[in-house]
C-alpha positions in Angstrom: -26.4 137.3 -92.0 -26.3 133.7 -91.7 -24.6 130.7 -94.0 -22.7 129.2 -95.3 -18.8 129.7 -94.9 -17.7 126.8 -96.7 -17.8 123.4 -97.8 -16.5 120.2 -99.2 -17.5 117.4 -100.9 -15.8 113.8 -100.6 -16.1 111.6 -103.3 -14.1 107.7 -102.7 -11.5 107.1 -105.1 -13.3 103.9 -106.9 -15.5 103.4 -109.3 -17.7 100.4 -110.0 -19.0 100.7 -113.5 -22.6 99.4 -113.6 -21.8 97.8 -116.6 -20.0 95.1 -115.0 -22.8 93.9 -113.3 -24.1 92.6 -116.3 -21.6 90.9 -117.3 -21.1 89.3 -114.4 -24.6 88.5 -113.3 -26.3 89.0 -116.9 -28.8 91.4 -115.6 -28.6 94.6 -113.5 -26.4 97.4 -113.6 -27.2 99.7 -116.1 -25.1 102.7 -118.0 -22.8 105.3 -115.8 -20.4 104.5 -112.4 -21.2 104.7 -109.1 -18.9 105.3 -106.2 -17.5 102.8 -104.1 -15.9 103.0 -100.8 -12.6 101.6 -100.2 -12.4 98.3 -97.9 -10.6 100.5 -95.2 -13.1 103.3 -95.8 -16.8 103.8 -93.5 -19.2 106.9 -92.9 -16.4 107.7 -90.6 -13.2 107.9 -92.2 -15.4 109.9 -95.4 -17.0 112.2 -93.0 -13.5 113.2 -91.6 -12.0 113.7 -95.2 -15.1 116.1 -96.4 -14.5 118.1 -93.0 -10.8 118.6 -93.7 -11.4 119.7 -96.9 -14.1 122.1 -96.0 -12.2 123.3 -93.0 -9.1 124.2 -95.1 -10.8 126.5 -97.5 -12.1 128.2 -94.2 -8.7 128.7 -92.6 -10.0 131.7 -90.1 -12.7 129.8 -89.0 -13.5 127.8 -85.7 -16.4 125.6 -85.1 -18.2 125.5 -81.5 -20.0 122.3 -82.5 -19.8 119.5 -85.0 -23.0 117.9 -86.1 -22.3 114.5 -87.9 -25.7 112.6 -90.2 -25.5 109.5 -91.8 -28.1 106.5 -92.1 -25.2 104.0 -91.8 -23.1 104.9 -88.8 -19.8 102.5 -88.2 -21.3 102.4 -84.2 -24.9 102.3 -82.6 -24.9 103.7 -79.1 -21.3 104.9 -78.9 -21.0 108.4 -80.9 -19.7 108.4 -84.1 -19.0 112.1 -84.5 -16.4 111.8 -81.3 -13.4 110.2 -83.8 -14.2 112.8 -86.2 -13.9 115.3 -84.0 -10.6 113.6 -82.7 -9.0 113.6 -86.2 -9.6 117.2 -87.0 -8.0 118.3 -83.6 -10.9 120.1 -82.7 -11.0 121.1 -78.7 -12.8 119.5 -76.1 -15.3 122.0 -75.2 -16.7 121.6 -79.2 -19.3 119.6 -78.8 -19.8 116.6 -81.3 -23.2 114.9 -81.9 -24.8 112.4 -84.1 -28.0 112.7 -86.4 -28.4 109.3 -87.4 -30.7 106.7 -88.5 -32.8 108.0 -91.4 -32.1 109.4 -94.9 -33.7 112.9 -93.8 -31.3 113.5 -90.6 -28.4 114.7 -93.1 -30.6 117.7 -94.4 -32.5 118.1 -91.0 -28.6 118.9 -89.6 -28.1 121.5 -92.3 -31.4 123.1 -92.0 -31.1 123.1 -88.0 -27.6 124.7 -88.4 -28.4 127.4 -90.1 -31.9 128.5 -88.6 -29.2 128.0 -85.1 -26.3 129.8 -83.9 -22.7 129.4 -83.3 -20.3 128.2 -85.7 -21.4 124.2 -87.1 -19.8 122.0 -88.3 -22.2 120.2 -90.7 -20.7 116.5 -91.5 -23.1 114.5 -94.0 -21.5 110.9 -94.9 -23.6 107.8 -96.4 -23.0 103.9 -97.2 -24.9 102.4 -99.7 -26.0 98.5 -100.0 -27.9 96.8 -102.4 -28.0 93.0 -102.9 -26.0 91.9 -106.3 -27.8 92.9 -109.6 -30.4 94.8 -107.7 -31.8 98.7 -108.2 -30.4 99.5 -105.0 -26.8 98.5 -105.4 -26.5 100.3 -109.2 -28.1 103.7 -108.0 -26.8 103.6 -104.7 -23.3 105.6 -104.3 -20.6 106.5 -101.2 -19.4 109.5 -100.4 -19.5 112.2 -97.9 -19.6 116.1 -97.6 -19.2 118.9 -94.8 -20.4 122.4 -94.4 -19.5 125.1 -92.1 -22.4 127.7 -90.9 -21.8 130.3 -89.2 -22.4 134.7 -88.8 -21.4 136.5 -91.4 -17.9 138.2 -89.6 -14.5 139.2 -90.5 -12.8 135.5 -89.9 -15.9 133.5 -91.7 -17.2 135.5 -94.2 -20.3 133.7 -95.5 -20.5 132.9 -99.2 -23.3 131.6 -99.1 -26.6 133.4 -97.6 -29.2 131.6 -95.8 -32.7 133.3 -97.1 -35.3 130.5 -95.3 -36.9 127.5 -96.4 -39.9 125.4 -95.9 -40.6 121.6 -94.0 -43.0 119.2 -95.0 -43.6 115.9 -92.9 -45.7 112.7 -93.9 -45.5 109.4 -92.1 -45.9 107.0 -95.3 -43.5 103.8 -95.2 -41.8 104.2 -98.5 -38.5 103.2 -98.0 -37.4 101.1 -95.0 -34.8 99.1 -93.3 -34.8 97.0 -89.9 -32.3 97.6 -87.2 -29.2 95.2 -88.4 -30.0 94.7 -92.1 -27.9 96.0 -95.1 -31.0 95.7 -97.6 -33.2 98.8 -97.8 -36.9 97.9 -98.8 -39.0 99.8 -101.0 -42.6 99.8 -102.0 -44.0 100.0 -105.0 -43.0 103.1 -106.6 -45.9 104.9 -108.6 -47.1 105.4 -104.4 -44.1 107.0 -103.5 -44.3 109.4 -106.5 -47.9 110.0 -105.5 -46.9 111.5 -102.2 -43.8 112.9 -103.0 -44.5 115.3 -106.0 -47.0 117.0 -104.3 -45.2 117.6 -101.0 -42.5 118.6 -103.0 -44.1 121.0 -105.1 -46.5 122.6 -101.9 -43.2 122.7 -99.8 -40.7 124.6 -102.5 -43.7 127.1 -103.3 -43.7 127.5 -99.4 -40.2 128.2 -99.3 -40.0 130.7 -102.2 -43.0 132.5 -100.6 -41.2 133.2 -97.3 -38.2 134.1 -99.0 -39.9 136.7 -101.2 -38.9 134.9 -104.6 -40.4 133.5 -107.8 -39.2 130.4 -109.4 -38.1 132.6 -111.9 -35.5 134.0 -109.4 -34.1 131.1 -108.6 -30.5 130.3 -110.6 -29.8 126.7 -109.3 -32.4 124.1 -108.3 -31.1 120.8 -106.6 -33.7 117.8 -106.2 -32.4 115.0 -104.0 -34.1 112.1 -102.7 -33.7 108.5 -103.4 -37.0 107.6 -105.1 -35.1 108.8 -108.6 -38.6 108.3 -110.3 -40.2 111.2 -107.7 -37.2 113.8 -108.0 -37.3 113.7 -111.9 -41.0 114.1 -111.9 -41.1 117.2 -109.2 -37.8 118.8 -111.2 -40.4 118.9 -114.1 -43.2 120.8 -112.3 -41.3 123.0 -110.0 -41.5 125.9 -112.8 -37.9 126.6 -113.1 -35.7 126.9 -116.1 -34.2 123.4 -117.3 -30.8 125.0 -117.6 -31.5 125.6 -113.6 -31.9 122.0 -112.8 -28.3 120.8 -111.4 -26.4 117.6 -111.7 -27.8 115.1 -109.4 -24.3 113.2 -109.8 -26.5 109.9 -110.2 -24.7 109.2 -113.3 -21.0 109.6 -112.0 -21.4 109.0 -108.3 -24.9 107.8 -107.7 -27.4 108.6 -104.5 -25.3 108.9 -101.7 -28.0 108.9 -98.9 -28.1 111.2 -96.3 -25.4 112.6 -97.7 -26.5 113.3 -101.1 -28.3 117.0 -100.6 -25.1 118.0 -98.8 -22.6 116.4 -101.8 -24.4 117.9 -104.5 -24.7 121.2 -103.3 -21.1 121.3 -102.1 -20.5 120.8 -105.7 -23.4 123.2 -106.9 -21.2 126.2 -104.7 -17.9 125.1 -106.3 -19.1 125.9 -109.4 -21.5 129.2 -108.5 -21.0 133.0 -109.0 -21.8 135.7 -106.5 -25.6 136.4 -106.8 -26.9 133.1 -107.3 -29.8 131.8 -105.7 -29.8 127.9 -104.9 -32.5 126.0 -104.1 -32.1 122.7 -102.4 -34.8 120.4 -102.1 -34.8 116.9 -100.8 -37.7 114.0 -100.5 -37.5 112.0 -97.7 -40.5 110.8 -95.5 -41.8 114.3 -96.4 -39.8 117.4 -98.0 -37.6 119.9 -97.4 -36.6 122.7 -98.9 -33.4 125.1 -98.4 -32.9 128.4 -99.9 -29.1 130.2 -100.1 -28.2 133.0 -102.3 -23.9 133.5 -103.1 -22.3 136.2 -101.9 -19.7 139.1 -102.8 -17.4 136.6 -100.5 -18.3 133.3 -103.1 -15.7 135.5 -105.5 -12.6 134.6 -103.0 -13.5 131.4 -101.5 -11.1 128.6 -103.1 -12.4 125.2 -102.6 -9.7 122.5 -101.7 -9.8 119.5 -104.0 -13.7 120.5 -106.2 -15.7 117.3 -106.2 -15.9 117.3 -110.2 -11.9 116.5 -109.9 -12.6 114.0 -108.0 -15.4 112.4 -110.1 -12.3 112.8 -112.7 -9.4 111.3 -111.0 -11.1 107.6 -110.5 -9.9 104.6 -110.9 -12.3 101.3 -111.8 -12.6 99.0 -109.3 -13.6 95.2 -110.6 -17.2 93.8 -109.5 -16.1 90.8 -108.0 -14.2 93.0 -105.7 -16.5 95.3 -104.9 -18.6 92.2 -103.7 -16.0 91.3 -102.0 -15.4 94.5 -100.2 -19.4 94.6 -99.6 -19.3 91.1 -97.5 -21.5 90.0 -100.6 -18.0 87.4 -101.1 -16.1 85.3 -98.8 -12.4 85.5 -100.6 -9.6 83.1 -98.9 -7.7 85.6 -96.5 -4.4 85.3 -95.8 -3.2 82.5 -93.9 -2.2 84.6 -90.7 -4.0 85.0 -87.7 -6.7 87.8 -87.7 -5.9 91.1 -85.6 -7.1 91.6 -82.2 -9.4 94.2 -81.2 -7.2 97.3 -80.1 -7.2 98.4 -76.5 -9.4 101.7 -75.8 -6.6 102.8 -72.6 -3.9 102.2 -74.9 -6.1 104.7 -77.9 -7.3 106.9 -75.5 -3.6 107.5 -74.3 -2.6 108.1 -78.2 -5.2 109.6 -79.2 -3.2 112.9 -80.8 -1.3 110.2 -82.5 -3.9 108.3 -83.4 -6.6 109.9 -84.5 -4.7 113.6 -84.9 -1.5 111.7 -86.6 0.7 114.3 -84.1 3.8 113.9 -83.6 6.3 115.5 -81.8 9.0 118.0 -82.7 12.3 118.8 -81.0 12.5 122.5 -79.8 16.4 122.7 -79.8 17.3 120.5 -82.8 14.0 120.6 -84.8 13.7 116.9 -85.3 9.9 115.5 -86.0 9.6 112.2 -84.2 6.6 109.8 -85.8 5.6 108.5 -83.4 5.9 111.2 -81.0 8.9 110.6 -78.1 9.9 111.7 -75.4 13.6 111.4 -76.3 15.2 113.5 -79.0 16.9 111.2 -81.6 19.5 114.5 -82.2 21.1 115.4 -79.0 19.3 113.3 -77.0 17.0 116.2 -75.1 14.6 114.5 -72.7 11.0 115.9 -72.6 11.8 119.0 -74.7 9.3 118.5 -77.3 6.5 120.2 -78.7 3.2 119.1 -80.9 4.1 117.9 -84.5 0.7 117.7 -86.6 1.4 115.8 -89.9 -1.7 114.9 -90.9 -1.8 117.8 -93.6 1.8 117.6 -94.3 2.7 116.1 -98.2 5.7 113.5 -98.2 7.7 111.9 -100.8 8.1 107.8 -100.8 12.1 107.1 -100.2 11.0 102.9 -100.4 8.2 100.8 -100.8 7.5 96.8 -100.4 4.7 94.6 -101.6 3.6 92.5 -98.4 1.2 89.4 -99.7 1.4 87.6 -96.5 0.2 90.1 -93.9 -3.8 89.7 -92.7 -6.0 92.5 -94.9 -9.4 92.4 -95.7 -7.9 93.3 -99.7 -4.5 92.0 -99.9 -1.7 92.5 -101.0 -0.6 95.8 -98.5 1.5 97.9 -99.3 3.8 99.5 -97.1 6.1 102.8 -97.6 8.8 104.7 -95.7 7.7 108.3 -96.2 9.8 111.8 -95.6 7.6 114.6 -94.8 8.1 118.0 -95.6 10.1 119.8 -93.2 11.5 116.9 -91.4 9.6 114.0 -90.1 10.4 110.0 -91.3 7.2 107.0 -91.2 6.7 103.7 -92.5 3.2 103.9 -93.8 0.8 101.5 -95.5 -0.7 103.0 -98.4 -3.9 103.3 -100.0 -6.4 104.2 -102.9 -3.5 102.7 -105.0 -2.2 100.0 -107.7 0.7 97.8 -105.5 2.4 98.1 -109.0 2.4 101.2 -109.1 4.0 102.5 -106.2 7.1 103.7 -107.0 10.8 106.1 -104.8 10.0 109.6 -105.9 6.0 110.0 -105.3 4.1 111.9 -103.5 1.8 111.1 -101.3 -0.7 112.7 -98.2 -2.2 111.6 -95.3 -5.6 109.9 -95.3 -8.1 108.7 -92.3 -9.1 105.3 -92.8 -9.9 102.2 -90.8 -7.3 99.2 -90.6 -9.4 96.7 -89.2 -12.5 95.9 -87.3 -12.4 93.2 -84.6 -15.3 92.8 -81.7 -17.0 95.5 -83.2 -14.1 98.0 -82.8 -13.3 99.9 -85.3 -9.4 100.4 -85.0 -8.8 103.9 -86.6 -5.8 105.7 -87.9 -3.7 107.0 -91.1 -2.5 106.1 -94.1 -1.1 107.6 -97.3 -2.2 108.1 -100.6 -1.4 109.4 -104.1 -1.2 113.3 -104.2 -3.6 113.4 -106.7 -3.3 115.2 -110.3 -4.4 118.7 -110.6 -7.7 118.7 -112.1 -8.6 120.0 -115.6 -8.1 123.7 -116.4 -11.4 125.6 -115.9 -13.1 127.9 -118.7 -11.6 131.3 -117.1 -8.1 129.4 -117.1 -8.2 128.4 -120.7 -9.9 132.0 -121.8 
């Protein structure tokens, strides 16, 4: 049996209401939120933060590859998948390769994943740009989302069972975007819905035909896709239940993209039962259609941080900064010179620091050195140290400052000394956070996120954040 073992969704902490377009622009927006990725935040950094959380609800599990889709990768030509496979630690016989380019290579990853072997890492993570007041910008949304596949065995049980599915492919130019442009294009969109309904429908009855099922027998229906007009009309004539249909999240997140099927349906198996069959169906320069069914094993599986806590715990971020953050506005920076671009030697040398945030740990005394040395700061032992991770290791803020002078792309930064658990001191800048709010006493955890960019090198590497709030007590909690 073949599935999957577990996944994650990653949802950005901000929230742009589409409201405020409006009443900046006077037209656009609409009703609901979409997500919005922080200024330090890329397909990267989101991808790595839906594979950690995936990963830690999957504790016996080891991945022999890592398969990373977006339509919006931070590099063309070099591999993107590399630094996530550098910040989760993974070794260097785990291969790591990019599906990139189009809006169908995050579900084509899945789909080849589980019809594969091995253990796979699945890493879907999507951008979304519109220009201000447009469709694109409202409906659009950030976010990211990872699932592990593997064989059914005593260290990955699979929760989820993979039953079959169905492809459909038809070269129409519905949605488009040159090499070096922000804007997607669209045509006109009763043509779209023309040619999508149909392959739709054809492809799920296809898929529920191989799998020996009715639509009847099918629990939980996810429809993807971003032609919105298309996925509502094929939700309507794929003869399910209504009560089967599940939250696209356009309303709280929007359409992340290639990573949309992958986001939803982490969110779908947060929420399933044991016994469930899920269909998952996304449009996209043809159709494709996935079907799973929960296991006995969905019953023990915990997931880390469920992406409907997230959707809860946001915080509002104002339009004119979200322009900002977009390159849509030129704010005046800082008057301080801009960063250089950082040294690949110097980051290939660091690169458990840097991407892995190890440090080191001192076998005599115990002391955790951030960054890692070579001398022991108790006792003074020379090259008697061993490998510290930290990146999943809460801390408590002992002081904070406010800097306003400092180059950001968002200013003001601020900064925090930070005491691990278990030993282990680090100034830190932190982020997804009010400067005001910061205060001795809080906790915080360990984020991947890009400082700066500077001839097109991204300069990677770890912040802190607000532990956030436990989520809302779920109906079995509260009886």
């Amino acid at each position: 049996m073949r599935g999957i073992v577990s996944s994650g969704g990653y949802v950005p902490y901000r929230r742009l209401q589409r409201s405020a377009v409006a009443g900046l622009l006077g037209s656009g927006g609409g009703k609901g939120t979409r997500s919005v990725a922080s200024h330090d935040e890329d397909t990267t950094t989101m991808g790595v933060e839906a594979a950690r959380l995936a990963l830690r609800s999957a504790p016996g599990a080891a991945p022999t590859s890592l398969w990373f889709a977006t339509a919006s990768p931070a590099y063309l030509d070099k591999t993107n998948a590399t630094a996530v496979h550098a910040a989760l630690r993974l070794p260097g016989e785990v291969s790591a390769l990019d599906f990139g380019g189009a809006l169908r290579s995050g579900i084509g990853a899945l789909g080849a994943a589980l019809a594969g072997g091995g253990t796979t890492l699945v890493v879907l993570s999507d951008q979304r740009d519109g220009l201000p007041g447009g469709g694109d910008e409202s409906a659009g949304g950030d976010g990211a989302a990872a699932l592990l596949v593997a064989e059914d065995g005593p260290g990955s049980p699979v929760m989820a069972e993979y039953l079959g599915g169905a492809s459909a492919t038809d070269e129409f130019v519905d949605r488009w975007r040159a090499p070096g442009d922000r804007r997607s294009k669209s045509w006109e969109e009763r043509f779209g819905e023309t040619r999508y309904v149909p392959l739709g429908r054809s492809t799920f009855d296809r898929a529920l035909k191989d799998a020996g099922l009715t639509p009847e027998g099918v629990d939980r229906v996810i429809v993807t896709g971003m032609h919105l007009r298309a996925n509502k009309a094929l939700a309507g004539k794929l003869g399910v239940a209504p009560e089967a249909l599940a939250d696209d999240l356009a309303a709280t997140v929007g359409q992340t993209g290639a990573a949309h099927p992958g986001l939803v349906l982490a969110a779908v198996l947060e929420t399933s039962r044991p016994g469930q069959v899920i269909a998952l169906v996304h449009l996209a320069d043809g159709a494709e259609v996935l079907l799973l069914r929960t296991t006995p094993a969905r019953a023990d599986w915990e997931p880390t941080r469920p992406v409907a806590d997230q959707i809860a715990a946001a915080a509002d971020l104002p339009y004119g900064k979200f322009l900002a953050w977009r390159g849509m506005l030129t704010p005046e920076p800082p008057r301080r010179p801009e960063p250089q671009r950082v040294s690949t030697p110097a980051a290939w040398r660091a690169e458990d620091w840097k991407y892995g945030f190890v440090g080191s740990r001192d076998r005599s005394s115990g002391a955790v050195h951030l960054p890692p040395s070579r001398v022991s700061m108790e006792g003074g032992a020379v090259d008697e140290m061993e490998p510290a991770p930290m990146a999943d290791v809460q801390g408590t803020i002992v002081t904070s400052t406010i800097d306003r002078l400092a180059y950001s792309p968002s200013p003001p930064i601020v900064f925090a000394v930070v005491d691990f658990d278990g030993g282990g001191r680090f100034p830190v800048e932190m982020t997804d956070v009010e400067a005001e709010a910061v205060a001795i006493g809080d906790r915080v955890e360990m984020t991947f996120r890009r400082l700066y960019s500077a001839d097109g090198i991204h300069d990677y590497f770890w912040k802190a954040r607000p532990v956030p709030a436990a989520g809302p007590p779920t109906a079995e909690e509260t009886g």
